[in-house]
C-alpha positions as CSV (number, residue, x, y, z in Angstrom):
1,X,-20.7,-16.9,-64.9
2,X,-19.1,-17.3,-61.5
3,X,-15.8,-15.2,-60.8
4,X,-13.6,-15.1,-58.0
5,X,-13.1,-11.6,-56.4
6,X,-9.5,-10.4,-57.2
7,X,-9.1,-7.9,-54.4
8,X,-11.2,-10.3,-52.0
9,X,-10.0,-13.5,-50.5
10,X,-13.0,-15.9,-50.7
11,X,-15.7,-13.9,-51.9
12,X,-17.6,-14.9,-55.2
13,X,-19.9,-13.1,-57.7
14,X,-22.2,-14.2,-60.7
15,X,-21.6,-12.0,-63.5
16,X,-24.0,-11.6,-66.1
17,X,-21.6,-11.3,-70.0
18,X,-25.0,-9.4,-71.3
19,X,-25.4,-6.3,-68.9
20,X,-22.0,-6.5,-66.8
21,X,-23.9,-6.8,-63.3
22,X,-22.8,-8.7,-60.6
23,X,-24.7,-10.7,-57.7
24,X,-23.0,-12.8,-54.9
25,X,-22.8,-16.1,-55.5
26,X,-21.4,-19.3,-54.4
27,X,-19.9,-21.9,-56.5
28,X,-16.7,-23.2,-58.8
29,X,-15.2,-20.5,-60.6
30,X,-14.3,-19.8,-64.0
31,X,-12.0,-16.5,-63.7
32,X,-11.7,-13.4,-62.0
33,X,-13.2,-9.9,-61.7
34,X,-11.9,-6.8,-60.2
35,X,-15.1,-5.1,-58.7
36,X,-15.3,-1.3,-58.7
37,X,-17.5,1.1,-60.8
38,X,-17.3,-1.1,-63.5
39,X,-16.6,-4.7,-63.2
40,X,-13.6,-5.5,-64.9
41,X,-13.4,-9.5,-65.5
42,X,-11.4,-12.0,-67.0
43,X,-13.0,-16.0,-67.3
44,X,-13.5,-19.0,-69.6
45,X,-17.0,-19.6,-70.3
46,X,-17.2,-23.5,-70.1
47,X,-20.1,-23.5,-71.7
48,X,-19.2,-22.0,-75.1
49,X,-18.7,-24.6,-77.9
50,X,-15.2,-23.2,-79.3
51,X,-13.0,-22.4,-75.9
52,X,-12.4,-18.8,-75.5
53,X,-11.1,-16.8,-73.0
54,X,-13.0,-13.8,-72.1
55,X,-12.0,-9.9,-71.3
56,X,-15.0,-7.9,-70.1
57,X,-15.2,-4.2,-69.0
58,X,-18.7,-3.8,-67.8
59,X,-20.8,-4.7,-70.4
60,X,-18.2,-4.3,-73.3
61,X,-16.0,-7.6,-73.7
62,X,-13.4,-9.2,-75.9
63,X,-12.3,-12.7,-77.3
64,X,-8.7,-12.0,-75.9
65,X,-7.0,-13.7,-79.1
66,X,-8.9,-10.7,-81.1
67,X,-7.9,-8.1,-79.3
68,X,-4.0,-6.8,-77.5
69,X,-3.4,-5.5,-74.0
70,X,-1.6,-3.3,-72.9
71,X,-0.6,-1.7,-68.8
72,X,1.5,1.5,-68.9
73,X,2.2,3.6,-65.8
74,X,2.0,7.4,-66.5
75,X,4.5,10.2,-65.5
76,X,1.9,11.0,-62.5
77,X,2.1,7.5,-61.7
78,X,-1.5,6.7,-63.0
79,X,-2.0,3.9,-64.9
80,X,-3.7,2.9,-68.2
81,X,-5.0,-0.2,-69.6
82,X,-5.7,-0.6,-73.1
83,X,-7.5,-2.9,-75.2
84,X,-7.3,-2.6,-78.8
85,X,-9.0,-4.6,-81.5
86,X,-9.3,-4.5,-85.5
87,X,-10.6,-1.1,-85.7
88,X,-8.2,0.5,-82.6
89,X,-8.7,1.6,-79.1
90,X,-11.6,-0.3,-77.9
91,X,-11.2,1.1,-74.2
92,X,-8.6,3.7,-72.9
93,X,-9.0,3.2,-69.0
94,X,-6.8,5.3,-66.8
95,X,-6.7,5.0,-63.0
96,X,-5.0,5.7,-59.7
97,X,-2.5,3.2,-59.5
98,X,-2.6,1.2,-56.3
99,X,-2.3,1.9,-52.6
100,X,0.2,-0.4,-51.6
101,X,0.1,0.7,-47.5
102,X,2.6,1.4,-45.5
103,X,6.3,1.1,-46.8
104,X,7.3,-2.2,-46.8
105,X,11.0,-3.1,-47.8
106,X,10.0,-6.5,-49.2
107,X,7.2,-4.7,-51.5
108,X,8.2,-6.2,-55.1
109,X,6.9,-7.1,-58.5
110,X,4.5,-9.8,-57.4
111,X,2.5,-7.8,-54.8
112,X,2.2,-4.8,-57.1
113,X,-0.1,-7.4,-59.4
114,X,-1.8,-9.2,-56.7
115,X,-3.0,-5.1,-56.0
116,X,-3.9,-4.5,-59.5
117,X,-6.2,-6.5,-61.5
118,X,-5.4,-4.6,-64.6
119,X,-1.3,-5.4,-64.8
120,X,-1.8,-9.0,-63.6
121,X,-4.5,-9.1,-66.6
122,X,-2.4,-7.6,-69.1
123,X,0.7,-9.5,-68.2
124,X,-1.4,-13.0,-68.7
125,X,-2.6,-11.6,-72.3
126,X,0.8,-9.9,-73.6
127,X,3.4,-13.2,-73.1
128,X,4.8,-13.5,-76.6
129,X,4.2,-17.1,-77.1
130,X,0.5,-17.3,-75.3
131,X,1.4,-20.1,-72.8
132,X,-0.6,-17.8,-70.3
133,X,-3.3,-17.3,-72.1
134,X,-3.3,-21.2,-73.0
135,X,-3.2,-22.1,-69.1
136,X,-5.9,-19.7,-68.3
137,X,-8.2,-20.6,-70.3
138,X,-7.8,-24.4,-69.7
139,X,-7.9,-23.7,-66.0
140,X,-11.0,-21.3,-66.2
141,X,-12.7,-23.7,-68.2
142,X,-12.3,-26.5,-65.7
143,X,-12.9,-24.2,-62.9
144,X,-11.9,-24.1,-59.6
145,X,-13.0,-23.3,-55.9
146,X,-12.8,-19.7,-54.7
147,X,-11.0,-20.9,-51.5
């Protein structure tokens, strides 16, 4: 499955659903993965027979219309995502949140989720009426060039 680096412009990996590895790769791409000790994805795999969009966590992943998302920021300004399915928490992952740099006035809502995979992926999978999720997965499935 080829996935378009979140945190780097232009760069592309092949991700393998069984184990959760990643290789470079080159190549029209069918979602997104955050890469750090466990990649952390989100894609469309066109070649599935029903269309489903995909949450993976390593080698743990989710049909997102099974499972609900959630982004919280904690009182030490950590943050946790969640991913729950039929039988509860299916992965409790808390991390730093974010460096965002120096201070920067014009610092808003939209560059806080181009820094964090993890809120831009749990704001595509917790819209009310699933519109995101609808557009993802039509646009993952298609695919697209990494830049």
């Amino acid at each position: 499955m080829l996935l378009r680096d979140y945190d780097r412009h232009g760069r592309t990996w092949a991700l393998d659903p069984a184990t959760g590895l990643l290789s470079p790769a080159s190549g029209r791409c069918h979602g997104f993965v955050h890469v750090a000790d466990e990649a952390a994805a989100l894609y469309a795999d066109p070649s599935d027979a029903v269309p489903v969009l995909w949450l993976q966590y390593g080698r743990r992943r989710w049909d997102c219309a099974a499972v609900t998302v959630r982004q919280s920021v904690a009182p030490d300004g950590s943050r946790r995502f969640t991913v729950r399915d039929a039988r509860g928490a299916a992965l409790e992952l808390r991390y730093p949140a974010p460096d965002p740099g120096p201070f920067d006035p014009a610092y808003d809502w939209i560059d806080a989720e181009a820094d964090d995979f993890f809120l831009w992926a749990a704001g595509r999978l917790t819209d009310a009426d699933a519109s995101s999720r609808t557009t993802l997965l039509a646009h993952f499935r298609a695919g697209f060039l990494p830049d």
